[in-house]
Structure formats: C-alpha cells, structure tokens
DOGU-92697 format. One record per atom (N, C-alpha, C, O, CB): residue in three letters; x, y, z. Coordinates in steps of 0.2 Angstrom, whole numbers, plus 5000, padded with zeros to 4 digits. Glycine has a CB too. Layout:
REM residues N
ALAXYZ...
REM end
This chain:
REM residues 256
UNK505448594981UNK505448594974UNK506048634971UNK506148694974UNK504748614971UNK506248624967UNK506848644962UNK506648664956UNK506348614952UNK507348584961UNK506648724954UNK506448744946UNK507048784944UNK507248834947UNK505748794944UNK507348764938UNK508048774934UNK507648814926UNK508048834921UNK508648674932UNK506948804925UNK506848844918UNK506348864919UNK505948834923UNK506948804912UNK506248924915UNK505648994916UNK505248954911UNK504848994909UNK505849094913UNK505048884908UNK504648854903UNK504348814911UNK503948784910UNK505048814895UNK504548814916UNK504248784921UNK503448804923UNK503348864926UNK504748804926UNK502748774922UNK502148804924UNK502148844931UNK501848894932UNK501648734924UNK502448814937UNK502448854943UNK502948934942UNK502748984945UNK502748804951UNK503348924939UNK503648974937UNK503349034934UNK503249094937UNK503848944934UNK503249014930UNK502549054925UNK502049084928UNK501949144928UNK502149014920UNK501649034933UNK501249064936UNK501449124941UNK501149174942UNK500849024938UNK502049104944UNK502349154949UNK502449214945UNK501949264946UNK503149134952UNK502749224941UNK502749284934UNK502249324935UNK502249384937UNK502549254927UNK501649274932UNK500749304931UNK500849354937UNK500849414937UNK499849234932UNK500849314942UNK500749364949UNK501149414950UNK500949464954UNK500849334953UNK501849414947UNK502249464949UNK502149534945UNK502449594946UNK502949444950UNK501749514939UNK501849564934UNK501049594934UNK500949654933UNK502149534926UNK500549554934UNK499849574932UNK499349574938UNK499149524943UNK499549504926UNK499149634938UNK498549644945UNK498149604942UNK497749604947UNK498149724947UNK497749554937UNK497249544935UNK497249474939UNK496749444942UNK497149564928UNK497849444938UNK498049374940UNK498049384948UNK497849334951UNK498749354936UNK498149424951UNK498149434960UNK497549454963UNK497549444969UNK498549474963UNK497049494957UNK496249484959UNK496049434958UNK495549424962UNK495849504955UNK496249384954UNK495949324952UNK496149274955UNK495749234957UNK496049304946UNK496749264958UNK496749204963UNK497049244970UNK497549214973UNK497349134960UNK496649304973UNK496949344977UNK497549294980UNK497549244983UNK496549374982UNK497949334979UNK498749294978UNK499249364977UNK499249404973UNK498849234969UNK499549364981UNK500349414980UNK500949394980UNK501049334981UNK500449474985UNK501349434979UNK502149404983UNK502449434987UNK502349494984UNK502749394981UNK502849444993UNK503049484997UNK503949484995UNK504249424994UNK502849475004UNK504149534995UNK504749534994UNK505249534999UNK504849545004UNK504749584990UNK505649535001UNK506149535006UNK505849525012UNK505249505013UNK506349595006UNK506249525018UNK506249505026UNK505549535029UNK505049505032UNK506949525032UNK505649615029UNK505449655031UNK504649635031UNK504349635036UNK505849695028UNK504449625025UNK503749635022UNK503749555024UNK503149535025UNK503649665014UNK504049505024UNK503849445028UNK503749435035UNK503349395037UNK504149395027UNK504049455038UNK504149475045UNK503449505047UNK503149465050UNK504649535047UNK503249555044UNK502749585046UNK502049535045UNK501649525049UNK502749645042UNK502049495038UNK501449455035UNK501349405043UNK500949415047UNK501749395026UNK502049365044UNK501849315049UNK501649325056UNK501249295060UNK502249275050UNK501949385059UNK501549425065UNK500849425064UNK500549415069UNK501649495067UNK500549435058UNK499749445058UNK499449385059UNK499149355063UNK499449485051UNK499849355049UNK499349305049UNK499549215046UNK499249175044UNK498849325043UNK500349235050UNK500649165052UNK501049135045UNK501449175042UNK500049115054UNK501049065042UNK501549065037UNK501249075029UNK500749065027UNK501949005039UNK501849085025UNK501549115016UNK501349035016UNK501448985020UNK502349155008UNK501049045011UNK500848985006UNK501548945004UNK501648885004UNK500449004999UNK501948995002UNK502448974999UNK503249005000UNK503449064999UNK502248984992UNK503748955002UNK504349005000UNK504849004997UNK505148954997UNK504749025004UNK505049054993UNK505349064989UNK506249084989UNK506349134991UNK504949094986UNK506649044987UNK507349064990UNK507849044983UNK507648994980UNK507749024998UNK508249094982UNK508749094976UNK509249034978UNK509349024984UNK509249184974UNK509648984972UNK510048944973UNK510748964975UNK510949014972UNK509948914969UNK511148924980UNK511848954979UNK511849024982UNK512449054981UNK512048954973UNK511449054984UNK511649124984UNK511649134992UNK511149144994UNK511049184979UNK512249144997UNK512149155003UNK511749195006UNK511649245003UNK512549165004UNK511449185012UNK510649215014UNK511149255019UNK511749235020UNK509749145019UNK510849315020UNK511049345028UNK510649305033UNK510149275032UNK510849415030UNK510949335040UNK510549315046UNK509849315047UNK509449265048UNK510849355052UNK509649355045UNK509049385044UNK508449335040UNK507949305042UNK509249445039UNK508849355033UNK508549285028UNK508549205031UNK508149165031UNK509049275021UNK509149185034UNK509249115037UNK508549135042UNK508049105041UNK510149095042UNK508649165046UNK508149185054UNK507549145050UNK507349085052UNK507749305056UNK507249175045UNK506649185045UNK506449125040UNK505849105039UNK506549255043UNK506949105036UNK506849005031UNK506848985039UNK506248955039UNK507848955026UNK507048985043UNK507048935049UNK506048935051UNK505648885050UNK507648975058UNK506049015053UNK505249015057UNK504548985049UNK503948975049UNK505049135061UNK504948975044UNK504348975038UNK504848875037UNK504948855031UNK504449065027UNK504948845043UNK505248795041UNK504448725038UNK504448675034UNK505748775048UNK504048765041UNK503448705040UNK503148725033UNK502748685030UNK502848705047UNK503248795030UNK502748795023UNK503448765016UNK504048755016UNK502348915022UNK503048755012UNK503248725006UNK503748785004UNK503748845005UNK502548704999UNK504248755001UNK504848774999UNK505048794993UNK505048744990UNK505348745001UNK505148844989UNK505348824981UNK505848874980UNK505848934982UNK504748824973UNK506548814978UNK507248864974UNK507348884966UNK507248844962UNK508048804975UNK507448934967UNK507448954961UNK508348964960UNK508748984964UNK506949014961UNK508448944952UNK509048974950UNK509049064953UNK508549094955UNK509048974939UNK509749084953UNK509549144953UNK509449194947UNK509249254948UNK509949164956UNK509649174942UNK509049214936UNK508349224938UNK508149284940UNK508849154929UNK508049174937UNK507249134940UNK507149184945UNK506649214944UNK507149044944UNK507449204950UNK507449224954UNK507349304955UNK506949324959UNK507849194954UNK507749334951UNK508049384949UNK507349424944UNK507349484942UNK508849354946UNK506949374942UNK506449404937UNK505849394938UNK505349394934UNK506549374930UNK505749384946UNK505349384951UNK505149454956UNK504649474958UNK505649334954UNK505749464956UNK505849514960UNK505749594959UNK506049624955UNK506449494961UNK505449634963UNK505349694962UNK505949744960UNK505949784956UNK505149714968UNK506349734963UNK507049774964UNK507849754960UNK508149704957UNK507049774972UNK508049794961UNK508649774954UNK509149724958UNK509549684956UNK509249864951UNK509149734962UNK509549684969UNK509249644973UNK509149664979UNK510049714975UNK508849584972UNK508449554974UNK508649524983UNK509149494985UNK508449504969UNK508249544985UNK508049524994UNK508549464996UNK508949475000UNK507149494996UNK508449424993UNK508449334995UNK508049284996UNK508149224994UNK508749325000UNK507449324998UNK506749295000UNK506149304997UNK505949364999UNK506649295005UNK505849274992UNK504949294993UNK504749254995UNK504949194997UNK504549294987UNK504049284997UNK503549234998UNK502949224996UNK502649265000UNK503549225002UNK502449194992UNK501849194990UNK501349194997UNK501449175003UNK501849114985UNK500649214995UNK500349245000UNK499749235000UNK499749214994UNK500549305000UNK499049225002UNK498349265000UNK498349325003UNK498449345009UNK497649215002UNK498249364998UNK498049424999UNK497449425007UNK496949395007UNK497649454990UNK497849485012UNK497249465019UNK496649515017UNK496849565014UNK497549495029UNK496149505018UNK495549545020UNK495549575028UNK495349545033UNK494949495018UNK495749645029UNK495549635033UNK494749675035UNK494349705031UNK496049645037UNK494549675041UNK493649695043UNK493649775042UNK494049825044UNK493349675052UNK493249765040UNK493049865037UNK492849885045UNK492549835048UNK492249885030UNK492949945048UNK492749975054UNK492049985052UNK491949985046UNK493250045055UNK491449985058UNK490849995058UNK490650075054UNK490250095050UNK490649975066UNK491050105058UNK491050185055UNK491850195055UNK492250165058UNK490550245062UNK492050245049UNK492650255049UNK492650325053UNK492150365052UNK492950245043UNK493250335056UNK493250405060UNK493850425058UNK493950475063UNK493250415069UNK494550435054UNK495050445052UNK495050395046UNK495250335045UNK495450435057UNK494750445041UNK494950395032UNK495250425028UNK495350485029UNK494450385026UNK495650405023UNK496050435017UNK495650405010UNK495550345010UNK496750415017UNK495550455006UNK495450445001UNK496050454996UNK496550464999UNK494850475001UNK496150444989UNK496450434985UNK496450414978UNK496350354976UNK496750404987UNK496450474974UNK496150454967UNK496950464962UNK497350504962UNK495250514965UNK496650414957UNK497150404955UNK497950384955UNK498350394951UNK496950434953UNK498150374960UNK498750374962UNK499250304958UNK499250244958UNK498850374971UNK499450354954UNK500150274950UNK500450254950UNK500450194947UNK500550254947UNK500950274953UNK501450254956UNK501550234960UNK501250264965UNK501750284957UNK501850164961UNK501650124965UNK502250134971UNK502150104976UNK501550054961UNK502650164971UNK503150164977UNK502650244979UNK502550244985UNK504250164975UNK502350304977UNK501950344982UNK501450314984UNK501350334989UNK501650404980UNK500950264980UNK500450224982UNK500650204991UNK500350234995UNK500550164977UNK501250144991UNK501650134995UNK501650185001UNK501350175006UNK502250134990UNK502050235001UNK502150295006UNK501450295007UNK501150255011UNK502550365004UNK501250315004UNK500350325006UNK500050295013UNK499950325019UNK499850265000UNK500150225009UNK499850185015UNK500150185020UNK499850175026UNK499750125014UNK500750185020UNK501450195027UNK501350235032UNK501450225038UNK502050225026UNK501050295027UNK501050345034UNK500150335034UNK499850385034UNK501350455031UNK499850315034UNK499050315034UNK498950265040UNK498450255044UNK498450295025UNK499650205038UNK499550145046UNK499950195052UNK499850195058UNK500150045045UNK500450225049UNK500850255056UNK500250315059UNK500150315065UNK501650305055UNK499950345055UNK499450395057UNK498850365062UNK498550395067UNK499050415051UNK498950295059UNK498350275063UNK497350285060UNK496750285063UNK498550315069UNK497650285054UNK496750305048UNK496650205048UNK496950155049UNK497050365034UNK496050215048UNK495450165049UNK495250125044UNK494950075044UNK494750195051UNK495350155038UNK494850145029UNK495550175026UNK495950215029UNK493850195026UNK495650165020UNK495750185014UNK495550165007UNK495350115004UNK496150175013UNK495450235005UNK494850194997UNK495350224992UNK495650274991UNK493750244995UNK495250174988UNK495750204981UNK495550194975UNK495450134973UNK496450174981UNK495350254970UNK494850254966UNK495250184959UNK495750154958UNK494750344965UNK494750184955UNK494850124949UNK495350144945UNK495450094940UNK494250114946UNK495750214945UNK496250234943UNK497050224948UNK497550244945UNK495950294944UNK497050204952UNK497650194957UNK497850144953UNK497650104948UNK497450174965UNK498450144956UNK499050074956UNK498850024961UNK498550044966UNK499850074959UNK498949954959UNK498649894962UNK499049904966UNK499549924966UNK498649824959UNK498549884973UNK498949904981UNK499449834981UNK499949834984UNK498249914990UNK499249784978UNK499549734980UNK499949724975UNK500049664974UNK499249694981UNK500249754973UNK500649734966UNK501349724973UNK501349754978UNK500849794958UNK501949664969UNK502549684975UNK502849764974UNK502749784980UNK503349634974UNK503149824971UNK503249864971UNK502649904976UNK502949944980UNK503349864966UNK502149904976UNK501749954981UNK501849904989UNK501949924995UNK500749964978UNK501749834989UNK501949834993UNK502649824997UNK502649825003UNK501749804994UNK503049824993UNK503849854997UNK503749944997UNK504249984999UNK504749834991UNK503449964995UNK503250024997UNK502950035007UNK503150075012UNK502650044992UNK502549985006UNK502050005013UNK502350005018UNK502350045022UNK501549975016UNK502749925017UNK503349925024UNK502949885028UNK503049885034UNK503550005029UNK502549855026UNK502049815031UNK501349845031UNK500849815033UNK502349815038UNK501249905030UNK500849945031UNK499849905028UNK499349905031UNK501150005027UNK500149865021UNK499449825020UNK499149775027UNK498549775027UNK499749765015UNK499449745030UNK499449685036UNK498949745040UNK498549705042UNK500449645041UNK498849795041UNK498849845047UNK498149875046UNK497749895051UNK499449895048UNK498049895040UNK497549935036UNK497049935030UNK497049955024UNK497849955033UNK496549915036UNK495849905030UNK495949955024UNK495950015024UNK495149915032UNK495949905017UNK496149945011UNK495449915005UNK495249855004UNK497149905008UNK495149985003UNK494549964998UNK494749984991UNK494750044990UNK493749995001UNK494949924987UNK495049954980UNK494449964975UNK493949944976UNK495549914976UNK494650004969UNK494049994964UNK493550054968UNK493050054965UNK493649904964UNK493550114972UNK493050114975UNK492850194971UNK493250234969UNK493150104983UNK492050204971UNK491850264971UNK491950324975UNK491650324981UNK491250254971UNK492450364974UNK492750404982UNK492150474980UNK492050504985UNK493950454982UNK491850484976UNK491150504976UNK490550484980UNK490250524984UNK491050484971UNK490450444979UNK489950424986UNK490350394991UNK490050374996UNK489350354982UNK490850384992UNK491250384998UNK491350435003UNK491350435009UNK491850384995UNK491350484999UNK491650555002UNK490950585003UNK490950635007UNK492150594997UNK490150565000UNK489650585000UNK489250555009UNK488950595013UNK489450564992UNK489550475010UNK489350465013UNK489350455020UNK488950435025UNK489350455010UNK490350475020UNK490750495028UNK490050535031UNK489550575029UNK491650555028UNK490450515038UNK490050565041UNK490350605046UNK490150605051UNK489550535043UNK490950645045UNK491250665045UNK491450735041UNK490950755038UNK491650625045UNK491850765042UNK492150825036UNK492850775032UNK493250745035UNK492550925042UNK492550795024UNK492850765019UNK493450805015UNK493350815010UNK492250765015UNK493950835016UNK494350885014UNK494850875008UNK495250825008UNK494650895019UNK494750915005UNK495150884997UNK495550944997UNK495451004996UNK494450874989UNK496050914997UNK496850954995UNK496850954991UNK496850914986UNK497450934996UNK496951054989UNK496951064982UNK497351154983UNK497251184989UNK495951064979UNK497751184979UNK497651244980UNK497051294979UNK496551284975UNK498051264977UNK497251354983UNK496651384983UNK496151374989UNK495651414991UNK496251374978UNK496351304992UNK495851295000UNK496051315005UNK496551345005UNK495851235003UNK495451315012UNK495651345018UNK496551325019UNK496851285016UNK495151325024UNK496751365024UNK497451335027UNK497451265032UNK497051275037UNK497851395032UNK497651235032UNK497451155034UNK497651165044UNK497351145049UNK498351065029UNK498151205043UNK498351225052UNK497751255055UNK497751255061UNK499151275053UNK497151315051UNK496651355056UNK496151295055UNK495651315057UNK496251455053UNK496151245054UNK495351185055UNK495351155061UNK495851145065UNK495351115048UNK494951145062UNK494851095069UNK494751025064UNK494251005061UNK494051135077UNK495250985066UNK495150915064UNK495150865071UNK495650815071UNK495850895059UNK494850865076UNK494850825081UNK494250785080UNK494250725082UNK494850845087UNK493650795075UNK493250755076UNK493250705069UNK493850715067UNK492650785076UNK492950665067UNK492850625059UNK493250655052UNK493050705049UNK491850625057UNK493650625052UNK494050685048UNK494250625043UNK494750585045UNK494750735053UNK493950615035UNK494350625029UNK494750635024UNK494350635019UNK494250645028UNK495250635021UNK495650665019UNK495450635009UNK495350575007UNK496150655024UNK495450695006UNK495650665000UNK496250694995UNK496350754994UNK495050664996UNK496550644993UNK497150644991UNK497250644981UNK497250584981UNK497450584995UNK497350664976UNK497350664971UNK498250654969UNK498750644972UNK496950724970UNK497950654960UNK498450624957UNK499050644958UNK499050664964UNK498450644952UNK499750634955UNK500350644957UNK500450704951UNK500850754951UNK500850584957UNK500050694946UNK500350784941UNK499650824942UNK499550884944UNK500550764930UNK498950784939UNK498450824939UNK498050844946UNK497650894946UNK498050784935UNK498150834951UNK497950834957UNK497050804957UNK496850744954UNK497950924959UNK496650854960UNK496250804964UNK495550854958UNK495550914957UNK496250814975UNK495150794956UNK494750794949UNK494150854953UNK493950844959UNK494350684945UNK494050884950UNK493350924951UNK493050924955UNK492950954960UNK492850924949UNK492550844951UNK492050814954UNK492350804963UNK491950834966UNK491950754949UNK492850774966UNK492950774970UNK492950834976UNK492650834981UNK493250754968UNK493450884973UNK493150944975UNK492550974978UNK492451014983UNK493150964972UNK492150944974UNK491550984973UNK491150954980UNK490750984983UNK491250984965UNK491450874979UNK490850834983UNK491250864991UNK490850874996UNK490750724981UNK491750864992UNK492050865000UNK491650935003UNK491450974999UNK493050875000UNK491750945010UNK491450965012UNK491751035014UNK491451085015UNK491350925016UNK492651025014UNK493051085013UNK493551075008UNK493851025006UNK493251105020UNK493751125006UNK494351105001UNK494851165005UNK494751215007UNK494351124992UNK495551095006UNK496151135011UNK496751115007UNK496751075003UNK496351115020UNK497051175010UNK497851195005UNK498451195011UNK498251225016UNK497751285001UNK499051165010UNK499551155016UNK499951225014UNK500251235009UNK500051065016UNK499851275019UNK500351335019UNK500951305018UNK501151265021UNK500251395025UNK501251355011UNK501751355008UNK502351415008UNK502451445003UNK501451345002UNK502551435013UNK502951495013UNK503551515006UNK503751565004UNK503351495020UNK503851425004UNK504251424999UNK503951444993UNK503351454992UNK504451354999UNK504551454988UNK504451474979UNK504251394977UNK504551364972UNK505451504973UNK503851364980UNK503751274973UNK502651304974UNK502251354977UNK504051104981UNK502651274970UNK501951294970UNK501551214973UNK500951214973UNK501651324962UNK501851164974UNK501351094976UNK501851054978UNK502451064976UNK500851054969UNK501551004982UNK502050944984UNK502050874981UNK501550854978UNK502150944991UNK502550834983UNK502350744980UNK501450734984UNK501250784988UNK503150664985UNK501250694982UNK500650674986UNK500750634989UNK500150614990UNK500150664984UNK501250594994UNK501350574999UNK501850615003UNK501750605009UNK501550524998UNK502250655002UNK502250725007UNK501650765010UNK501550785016UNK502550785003UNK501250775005UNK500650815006UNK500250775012UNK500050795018UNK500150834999UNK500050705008UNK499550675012UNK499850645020UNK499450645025UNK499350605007UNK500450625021UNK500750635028UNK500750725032UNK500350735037UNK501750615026UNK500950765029UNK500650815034UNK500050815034UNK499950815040UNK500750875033UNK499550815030UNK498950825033UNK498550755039UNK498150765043UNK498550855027UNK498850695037UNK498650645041UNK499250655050UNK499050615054UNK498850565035UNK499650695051UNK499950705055UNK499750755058UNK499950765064UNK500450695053UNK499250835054UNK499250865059UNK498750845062UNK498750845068UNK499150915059UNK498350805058UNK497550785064UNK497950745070UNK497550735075UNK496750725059UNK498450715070UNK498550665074UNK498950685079UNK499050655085UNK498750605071UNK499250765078UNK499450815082UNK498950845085UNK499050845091UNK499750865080UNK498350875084UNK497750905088UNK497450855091UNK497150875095UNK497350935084UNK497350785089UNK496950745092UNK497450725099UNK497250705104UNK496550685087UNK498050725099UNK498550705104UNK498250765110UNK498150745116UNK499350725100UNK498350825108UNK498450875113UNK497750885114UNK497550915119UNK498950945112
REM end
C-alpha cells in the first residue's frame, strides 16, 4: 500500500499511535522504530503486523536485511514527509513497524524487582528498563505517574529490553512493595550505604522521580531506605545512573 497524504485514515491512525498512550492501550498496538528494536521484536515474537518504509529513500544493508526477513507481512510506503512525522527521532531509522504490544507471563514469585514511581521521561524510562533486562530483574512496576513504557521514544530507549521484561503499568508500588516478599529498598538520601547490605536474597528496588525523588509514602512502606555513597561535591544522581548501580551491585554479590 502507497499513502502520499496525512488526510489518509491508515495514516492518521498510525499518528494516534505514535503520539497518544491512550490509543496503544486501546488497540494494544505500538511502533518500533528502527532495525535494532525490530530485530529484537522478531527473535521473540516473529513478524510486525505491519511494515513500514519511506519512499525513494535508499535503505542500508541492515534495512534491506530485514524488508527481506518481514517479506511475508503487509507492507506500507510512506512519502518521506509521512514518514518523517511518524518517527521518534529527528533523522528517521528507515524502517517502522506496527506491532501488538507482547504480554509477557508475570514470574510466580518475583526474586529481583524494580519498582518506579513517577518516571517522565521517556528516554530514562528507557535506560530503566535496559539495565533491569541486562541485570536480569524478573517484574517491573511502574507507578500511574510514569511515561508510557510503550510509547516509541521509551521504546528506543530499551534497546529491546521490552521483548525480555515482564513490565506492569498503572501499578500500586504501595501494595507492591507491601507485598514482595523480599527486602524493599527505596533510594533516597539519608539511607543505609547500598555496598554494607547483603543483597543475595529477594531484593526490590525502588526508584523515584527524576527531580522530586521517591514520595514518602514509599519510603515509609520499604523495608530499608539506601543511599549510593557519594564521595563527590553533586548531592544526587540521574535515576537511571542510580537505578543501574544499585541493580548491578546485587548482581555482583549474587555472582561471587
């Protein structure tokens, strides 16, 4: 299929999806942006619904590779305007591709989780989950405050990381964190030093805003509150810096 004008109905609807989390709850539906993040989708769960490629516009190797392996799903060319206003990024990939959002199976018990309240930004959103699949964490809960995990910008964040990583949005990290059965640890200043804890067993993590940090209430419900020793003059870090060290030392003590 060939669409030359944004007054086009499949058009539009691609739009809805690329702009509005409400529309990718509603027909769980995303887009993946570039090779990288398609590559990853069809190792899991085989071909998009849909693919999407700019007119006229020469593909790399890469891009050709991968029109070849998505040769059997439905195709749609976009001008490269159309194209272009689709896309996450200021230099568009070459490729989307329309998706259903995967479910994957929640672990029976989680023994490595991240929690996450409020997070906005959707490229820390993004790192988030990157390092929480390379870590090797089980759940992720992200409170009704977060950025849509599926929007394309958080997912060119993950790197693939969605495909890998049971992800629970909308969620109460209150009765979340009430109900691990593990130690719940909420990063905050003023907490223990994250390096004297013994994290080899069921281990938590909660992760707060990117200005305000991690709400009271949260605080209050975790089991410990820890602080990553800071020898430097900054007083706090991004919260995907923070949340990678501490999802990395546990996976250092559980190593040795």
């Amino acid at each position: 299929m060939h669409i030359t004008s944004r007054d086009n109905a499949r058009f539009k609807q691609l739009k809805k999806l690329a702009e509005s989390a409400r529309e990718r709850r509603k027909l769980t539906q995303t887009l993946l942006d570039g090779a990288h993040l398609l590559q990853a989708y069809l190792a899991e769960f085989g071909l998009p619904r849909l693919l999407i490629i700019p007119e006229g516009v020469p593909a790399t190797a890469e891009v050709a590779d991968l029109a070849r392996a998505c040769a059997k799903a439905d195709t749609l060319i976009l001008t490269p305007a159309l194209f272009a206003e689709l896309s996450p990024v200021a230099t568009p990939s070459g490729i989307l591709a329309l998706v259903d959002i995967p479910h994957l199976a929640l672990p029976a018990t989680s023994h490595f989780g991240l929690l996450l309240e409020d997070i906005q930004d959707p490229g820390n959103l993004g790192s988030l989950l990157r390092s929480a699949a390379a870590a090797g964490v089980d759940q992720v809960w992200l409170s009704p405050g977060c950025a849509d995990a599926w929007s394309p910008r958080v997912l060119r964040g993950g790197m693939g990381a969605h495909f890998l990583l049971p992800i629970v949005e909308r969620a109460d990290l209150g009765a979340v964190a009430a109900a691990f059965h593990g130690q719940t640890l909420a990063t905050c200043l003023g907490g223990l030093p994250l390096y004297g804890l013994d994290l080899t067993g069921p281990v938590a993590f909660i992760i707060g805003n990117e200005g305000a940090g991690l709400s009271m209430e949260l605080q209050i419900v975790a089991s410990t509150r820890v602080a990553i020793p800071m020898p430097g003059r900054v007083e706090s870090l991004n919260a995907a810096a923070a949340a990678a060290i501490c999802l990395f030392e546990r996976v250092r003590q559980v190593s040795h």
